[in-house]
SENU-920018 format. One record per residue: x, y, z of N, C-alpha, C in turn. Coordinates in steps of 0.05 Angstrom, whole numbers, plus 32768, in hexadecimal, padded with zeros to 4 digits. Layout:
<sites>
XYZXYZXYZ...
</sites>
This chain:
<sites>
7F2681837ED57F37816B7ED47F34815C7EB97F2481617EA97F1981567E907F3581557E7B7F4281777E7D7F5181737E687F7381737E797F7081677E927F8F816A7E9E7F9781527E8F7FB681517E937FC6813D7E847FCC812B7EA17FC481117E8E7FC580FE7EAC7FEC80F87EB37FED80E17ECF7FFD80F07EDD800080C47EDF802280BF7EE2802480A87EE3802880947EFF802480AD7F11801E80A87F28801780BB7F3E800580A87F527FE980C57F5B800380D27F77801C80D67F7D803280E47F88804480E27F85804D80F87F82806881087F7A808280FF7F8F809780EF7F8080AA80EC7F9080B980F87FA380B8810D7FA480C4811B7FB380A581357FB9808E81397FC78077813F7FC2807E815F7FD1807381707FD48078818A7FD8806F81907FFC80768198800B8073819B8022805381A78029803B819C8035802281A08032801E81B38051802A81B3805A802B81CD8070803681E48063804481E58050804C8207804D80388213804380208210803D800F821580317FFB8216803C7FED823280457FD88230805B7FBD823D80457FB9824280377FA0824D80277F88823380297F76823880357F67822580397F4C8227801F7F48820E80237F31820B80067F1881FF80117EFE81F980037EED81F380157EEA81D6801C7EE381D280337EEA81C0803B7ECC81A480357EBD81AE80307EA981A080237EB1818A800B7EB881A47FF97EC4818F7FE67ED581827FDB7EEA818F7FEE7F0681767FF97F05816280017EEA816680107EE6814480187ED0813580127EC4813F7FFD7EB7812F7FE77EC681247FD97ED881317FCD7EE981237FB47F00810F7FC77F0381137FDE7F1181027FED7F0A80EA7FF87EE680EF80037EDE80D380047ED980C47FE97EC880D07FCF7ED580BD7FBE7EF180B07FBF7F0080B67FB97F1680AF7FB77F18809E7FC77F1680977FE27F1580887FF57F04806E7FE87EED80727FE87ED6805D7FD97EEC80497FC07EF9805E7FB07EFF80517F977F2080417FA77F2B80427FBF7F4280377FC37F3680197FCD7F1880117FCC7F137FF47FCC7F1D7FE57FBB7F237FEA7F9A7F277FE17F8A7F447FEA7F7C7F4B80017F7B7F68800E7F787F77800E7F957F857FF77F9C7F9A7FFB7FAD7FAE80097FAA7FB6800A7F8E7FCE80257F8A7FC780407F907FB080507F967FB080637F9D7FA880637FBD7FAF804B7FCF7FA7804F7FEB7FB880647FF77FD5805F7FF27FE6806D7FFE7FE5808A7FFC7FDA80977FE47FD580B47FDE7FC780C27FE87FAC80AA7FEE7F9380B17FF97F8D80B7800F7FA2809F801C7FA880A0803E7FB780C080427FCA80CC802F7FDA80E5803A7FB9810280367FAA80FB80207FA08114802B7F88811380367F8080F3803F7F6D80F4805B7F788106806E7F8C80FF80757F9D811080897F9B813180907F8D813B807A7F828157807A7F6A815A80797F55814680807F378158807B7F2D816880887F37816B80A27F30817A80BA7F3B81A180B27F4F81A380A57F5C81BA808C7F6581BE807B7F5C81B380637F6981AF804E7F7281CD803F7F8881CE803D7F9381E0802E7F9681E5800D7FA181F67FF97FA281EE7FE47FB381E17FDA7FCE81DE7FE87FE181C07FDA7FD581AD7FE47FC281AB80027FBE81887FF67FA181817FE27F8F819B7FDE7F7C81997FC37F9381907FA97FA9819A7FA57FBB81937F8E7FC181807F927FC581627FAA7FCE81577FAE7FB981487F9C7F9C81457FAC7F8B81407FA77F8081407F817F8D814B7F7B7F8381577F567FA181407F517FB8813E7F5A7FC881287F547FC381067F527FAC81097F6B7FA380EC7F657F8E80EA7F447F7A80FC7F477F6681037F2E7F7E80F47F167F8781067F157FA4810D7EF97FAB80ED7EF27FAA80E27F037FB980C97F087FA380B97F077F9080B57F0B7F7680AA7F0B7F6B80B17EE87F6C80C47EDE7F6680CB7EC37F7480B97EB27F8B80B27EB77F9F80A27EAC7FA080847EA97F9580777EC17F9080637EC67F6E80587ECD7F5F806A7EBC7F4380687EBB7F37804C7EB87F47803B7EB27F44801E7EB07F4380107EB87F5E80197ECC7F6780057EDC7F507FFA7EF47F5E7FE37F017F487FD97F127F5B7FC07F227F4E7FB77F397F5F7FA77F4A7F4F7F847F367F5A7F737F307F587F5E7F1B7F5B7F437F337F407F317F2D7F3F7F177F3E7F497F067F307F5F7EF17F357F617EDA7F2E7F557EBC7F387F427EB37F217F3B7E9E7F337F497E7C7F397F5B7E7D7F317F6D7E6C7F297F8E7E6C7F337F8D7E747F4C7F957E6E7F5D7FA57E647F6F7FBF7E577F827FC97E4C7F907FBD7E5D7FAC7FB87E3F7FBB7FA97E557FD57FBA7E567FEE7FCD7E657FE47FE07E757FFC7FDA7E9180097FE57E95801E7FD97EAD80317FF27EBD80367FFF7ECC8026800D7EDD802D800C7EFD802C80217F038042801A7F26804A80367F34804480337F4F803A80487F5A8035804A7F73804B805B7F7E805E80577F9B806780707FA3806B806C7FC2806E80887FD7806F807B7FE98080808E7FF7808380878012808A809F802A808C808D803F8082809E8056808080A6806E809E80C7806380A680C8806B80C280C8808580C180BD809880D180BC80BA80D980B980C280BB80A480B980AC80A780C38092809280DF8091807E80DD80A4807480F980A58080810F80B1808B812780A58090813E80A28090815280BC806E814980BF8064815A80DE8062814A80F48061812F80FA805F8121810F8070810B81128088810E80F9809980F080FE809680DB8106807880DB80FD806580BA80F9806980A780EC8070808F80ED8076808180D5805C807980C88055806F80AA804D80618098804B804980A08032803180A1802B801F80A3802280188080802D80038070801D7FF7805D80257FDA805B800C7FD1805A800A7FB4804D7FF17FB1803E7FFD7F8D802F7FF27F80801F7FEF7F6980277FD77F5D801F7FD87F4180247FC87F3280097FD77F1F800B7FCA7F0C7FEB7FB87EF47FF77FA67EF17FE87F9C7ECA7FE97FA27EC57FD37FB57EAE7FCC7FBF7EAB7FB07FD07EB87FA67FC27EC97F8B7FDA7ED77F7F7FC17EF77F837FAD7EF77F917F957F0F7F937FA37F1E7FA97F9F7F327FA67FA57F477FBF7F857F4E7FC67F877F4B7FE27F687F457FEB7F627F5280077F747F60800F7F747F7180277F967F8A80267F8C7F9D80277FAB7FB180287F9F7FCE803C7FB87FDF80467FAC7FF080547FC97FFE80587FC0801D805E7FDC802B80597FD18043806C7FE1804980827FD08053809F7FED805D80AC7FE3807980B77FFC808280C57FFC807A80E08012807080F68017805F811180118071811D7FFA807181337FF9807C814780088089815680248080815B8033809281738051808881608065809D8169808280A4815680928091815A809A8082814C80AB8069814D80CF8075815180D78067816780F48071816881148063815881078056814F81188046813A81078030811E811A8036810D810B802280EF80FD800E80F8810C7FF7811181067FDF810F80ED7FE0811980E97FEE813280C97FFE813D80C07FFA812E80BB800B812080A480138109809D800080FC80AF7FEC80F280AB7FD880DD809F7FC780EF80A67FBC810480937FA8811F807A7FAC812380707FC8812380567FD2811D804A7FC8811580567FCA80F880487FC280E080447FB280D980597F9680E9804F7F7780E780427F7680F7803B7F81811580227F80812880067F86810F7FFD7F9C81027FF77FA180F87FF27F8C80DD7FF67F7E80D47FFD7F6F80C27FF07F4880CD7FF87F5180DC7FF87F3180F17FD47F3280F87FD37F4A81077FB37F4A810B7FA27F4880F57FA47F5D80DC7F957F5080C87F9F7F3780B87FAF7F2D80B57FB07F0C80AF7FA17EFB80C37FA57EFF80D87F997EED80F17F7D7EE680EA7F707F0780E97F547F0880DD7F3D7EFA80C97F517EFC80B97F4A7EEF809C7F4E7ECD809A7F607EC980B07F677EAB80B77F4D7EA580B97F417EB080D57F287EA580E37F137EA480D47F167EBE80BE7EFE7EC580A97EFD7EA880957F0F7E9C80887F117E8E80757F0D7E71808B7F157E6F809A7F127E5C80AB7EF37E5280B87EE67E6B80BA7EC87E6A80B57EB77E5880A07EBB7E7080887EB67E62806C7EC77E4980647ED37E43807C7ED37E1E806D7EF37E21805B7EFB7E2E80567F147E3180447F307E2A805A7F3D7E1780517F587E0D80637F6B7E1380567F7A7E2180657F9A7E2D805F7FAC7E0E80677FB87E0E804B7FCB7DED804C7FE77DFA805E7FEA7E178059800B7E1E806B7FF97E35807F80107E3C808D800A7E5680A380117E6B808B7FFF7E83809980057E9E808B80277EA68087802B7EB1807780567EB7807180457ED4806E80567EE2807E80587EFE808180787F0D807480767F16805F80967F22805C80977F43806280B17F40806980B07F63807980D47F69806880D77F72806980F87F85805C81157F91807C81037F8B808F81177F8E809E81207F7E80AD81357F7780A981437F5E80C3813F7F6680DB81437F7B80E981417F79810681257F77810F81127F7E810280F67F78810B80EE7F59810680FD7F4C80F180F67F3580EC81057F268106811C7F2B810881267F218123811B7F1E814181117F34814180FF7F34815680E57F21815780E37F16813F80CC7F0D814480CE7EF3814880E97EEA814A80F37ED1815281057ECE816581147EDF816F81227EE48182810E7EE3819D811B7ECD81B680FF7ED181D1810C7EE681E281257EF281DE81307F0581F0811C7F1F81F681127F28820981097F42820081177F5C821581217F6B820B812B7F81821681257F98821981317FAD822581247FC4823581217FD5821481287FD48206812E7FE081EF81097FDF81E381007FC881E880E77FC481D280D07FC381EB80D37FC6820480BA7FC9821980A27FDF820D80A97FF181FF8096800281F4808D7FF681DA80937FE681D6807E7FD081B980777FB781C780797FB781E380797FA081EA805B7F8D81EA80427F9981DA80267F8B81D9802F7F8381B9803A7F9281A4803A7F8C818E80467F74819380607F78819980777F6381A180717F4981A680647F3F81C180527F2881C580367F1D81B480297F3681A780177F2A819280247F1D8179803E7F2D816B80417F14815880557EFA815580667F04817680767EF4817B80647EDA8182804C7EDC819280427EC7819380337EB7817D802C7EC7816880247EB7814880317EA9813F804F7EB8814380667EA7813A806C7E8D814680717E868162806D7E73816A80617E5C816C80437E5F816A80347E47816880327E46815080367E50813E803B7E44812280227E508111801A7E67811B80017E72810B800C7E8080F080217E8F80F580327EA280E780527E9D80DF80587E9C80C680757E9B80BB807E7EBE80B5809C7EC380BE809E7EE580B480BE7EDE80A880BD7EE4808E80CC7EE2808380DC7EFA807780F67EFD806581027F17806680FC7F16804080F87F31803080F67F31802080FF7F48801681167F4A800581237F687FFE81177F827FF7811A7F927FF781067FAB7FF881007FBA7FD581107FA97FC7810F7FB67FAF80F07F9D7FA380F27F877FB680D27F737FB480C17F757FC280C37F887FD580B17F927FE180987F9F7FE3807B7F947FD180677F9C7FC580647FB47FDA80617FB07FF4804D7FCA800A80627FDF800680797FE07FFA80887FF87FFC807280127FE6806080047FD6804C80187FCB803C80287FE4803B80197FF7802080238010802A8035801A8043803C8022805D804C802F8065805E80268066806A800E8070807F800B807380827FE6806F80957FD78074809C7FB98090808D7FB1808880887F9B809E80767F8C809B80817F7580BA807E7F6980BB80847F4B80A780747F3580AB807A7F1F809780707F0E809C80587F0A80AC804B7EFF80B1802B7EF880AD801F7F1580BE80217F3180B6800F7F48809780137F4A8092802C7F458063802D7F4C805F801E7F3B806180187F1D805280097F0980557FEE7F1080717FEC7F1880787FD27F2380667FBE7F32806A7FC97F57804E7FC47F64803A7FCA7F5D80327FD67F4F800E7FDC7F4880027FC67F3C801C7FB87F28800C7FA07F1C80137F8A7F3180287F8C7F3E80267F737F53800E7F6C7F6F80007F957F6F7FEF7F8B7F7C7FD07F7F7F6A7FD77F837F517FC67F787F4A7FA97F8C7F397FB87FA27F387FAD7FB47F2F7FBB7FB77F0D7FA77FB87EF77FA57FA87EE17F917FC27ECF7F9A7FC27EB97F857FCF7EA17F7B7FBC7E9B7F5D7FBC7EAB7F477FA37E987F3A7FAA7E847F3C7FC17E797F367FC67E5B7F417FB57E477F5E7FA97E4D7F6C7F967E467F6E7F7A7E497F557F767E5E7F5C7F557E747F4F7F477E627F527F267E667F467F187E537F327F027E6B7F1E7EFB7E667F0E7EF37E737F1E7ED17E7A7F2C7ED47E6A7F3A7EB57E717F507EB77E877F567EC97E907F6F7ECE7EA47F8B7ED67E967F957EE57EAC7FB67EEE7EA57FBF7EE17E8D7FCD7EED7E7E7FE67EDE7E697FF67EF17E64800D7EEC7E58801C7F017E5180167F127E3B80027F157E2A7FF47F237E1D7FEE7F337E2D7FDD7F377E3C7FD27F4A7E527FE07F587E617FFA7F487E67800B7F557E7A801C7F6A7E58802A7F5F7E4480317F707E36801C7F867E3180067F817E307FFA7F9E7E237FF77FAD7E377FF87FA47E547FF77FB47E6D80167FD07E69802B7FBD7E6980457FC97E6480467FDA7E4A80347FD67E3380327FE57E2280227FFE7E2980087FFC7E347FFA80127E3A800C80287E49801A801D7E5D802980337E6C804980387E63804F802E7E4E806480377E418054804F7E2B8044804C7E1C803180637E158030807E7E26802080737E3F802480887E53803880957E51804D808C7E58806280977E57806F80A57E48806E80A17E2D807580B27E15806780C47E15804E80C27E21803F80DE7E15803E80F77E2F804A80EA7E41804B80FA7E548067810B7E53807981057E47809381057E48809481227E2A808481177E15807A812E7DFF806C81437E0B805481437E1E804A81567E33806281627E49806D815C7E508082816A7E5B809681727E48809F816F7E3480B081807E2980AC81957E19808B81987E10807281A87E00806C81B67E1A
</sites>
């Protein structure tokens, strides 16, 4: 991997089908290089989502998802710098971002669970996890994921609420789909949602007493749409710095400015040219 040419993001938009491919590799150190990888998604949230697809194989890992696996490396070579960046300076608001990607797996038409959550302007809790059982419509899936979403905000309520720290508003949760957002204000409940019906009453009732705000936020602003599924290169670079993931080779011990942010956009406009000369060489 020393002399591979790095890669501007750790999956391939359109990624190659990891079942057609049965040649198995050893499995030892598939999942060495995989629990690293795991370790290092404390601090790189942009590679959770990648990481989460080839957990999904340690039990047989094959050789497309070892290639999968040499795609995060590639991409990691590239961004050797990078690092998740604390601000201490601050507004102390509590908001959560989640999506999810409906029947997006291949073999089990599982949906995608990802979210984000900020204190301030920090991203300080995220997680990107395939749903237990097959969701039969988008809005499903996405309800999930504010169940999902709702419990770890709740959490962190109690946690900060411990340590003495007081939230001046309730948590704002934004999600991308209206009908799940509807539901979460709507008291009708019908035969249609009886099979979400524990999620259903857990965040419907947040909502109510005023623990939780869920608001609608367009999907092209939609930071967790990184947790969910490969994105082209400009939307990944996009969220990567919104979650807060930063070249601190570049950071200035005084906090953010637009210096930092330009040489950020410079580094990976670089990238880019030289990856673009490697593909046509």
């Amino acid at each position: 991997m020393m002399h591979s040419s790095p890669l501007s993001t750790p999956l391939a938009v359109k990624p190659p089908a990891l079942a057609d491919d049965h040649t198995l590799v050893n499995e030892k150190d598939f999942r060495s290089i995989v629990g690293a990888l795991q370790y290092l998604t404390f601090t790189r949230p942009d590679i959770t989502h990648a990481v989460n697809k080839v957990c999904q194989h340690l039990h047989q890992p094959t050789l497309a998802h070892f290639r999968a696996v040499k795609r995060i490396l590639r991409y990691l070579k590239g961004t050797s710098t990078y690092g998740l960046r604390i601000i201490s300076q601050s507004a102390l608001t509590f908001n959560g971002f989640c999506d999810a990607d409906w029947a997006g797996c291949s073999l089990t038409r599982r949906s995608t669970t990802g979210f984000c959550i900020y204190l301030g302007s920090n991203c300080v809790s995220w997680s990107s996890k395939k749903q237990p059982t097959v969701a039969r419509s988008s809005a499903e899936a996405e309800y999930r994921a504010l169940a999902s979403i709702a419990a770890e905000l709740t959490w962190i309520s109690y946690l900060l609420r411990d340590i003495g720290v007081t939230l001046l508003h309730p948590p704002q949760l934004f999600s991308d789909n209206i009908s799940a957002l509807h539901m979460t204000k709507n008291p009708v409940f019908h035969a249609r949602m009886k099979h979400i019906e524990i999620d259903y009453h857990f965040v419907r009732e947040k909502v109510v007493i005023g623990a939780l705000e869920t608001k609608f936020i367009p999907s092209l602003q939609q930071v967790a749409d990184v947790l969910t599924k490969p994105l082209p290169k400009h939307s990944f670079r996009t969220f990567r710095f919104k979650l807060g993931v930063h070249n601190l080779s570049l950071a200035s011990l005084r906090g953010p400015n637009e210096a930092h942010i330009q040489s950020t956009v410079n580094h990976d406009s670089n990238q880019k040219e030289t990856e673009e000369v490697n593909h046509s060489s």
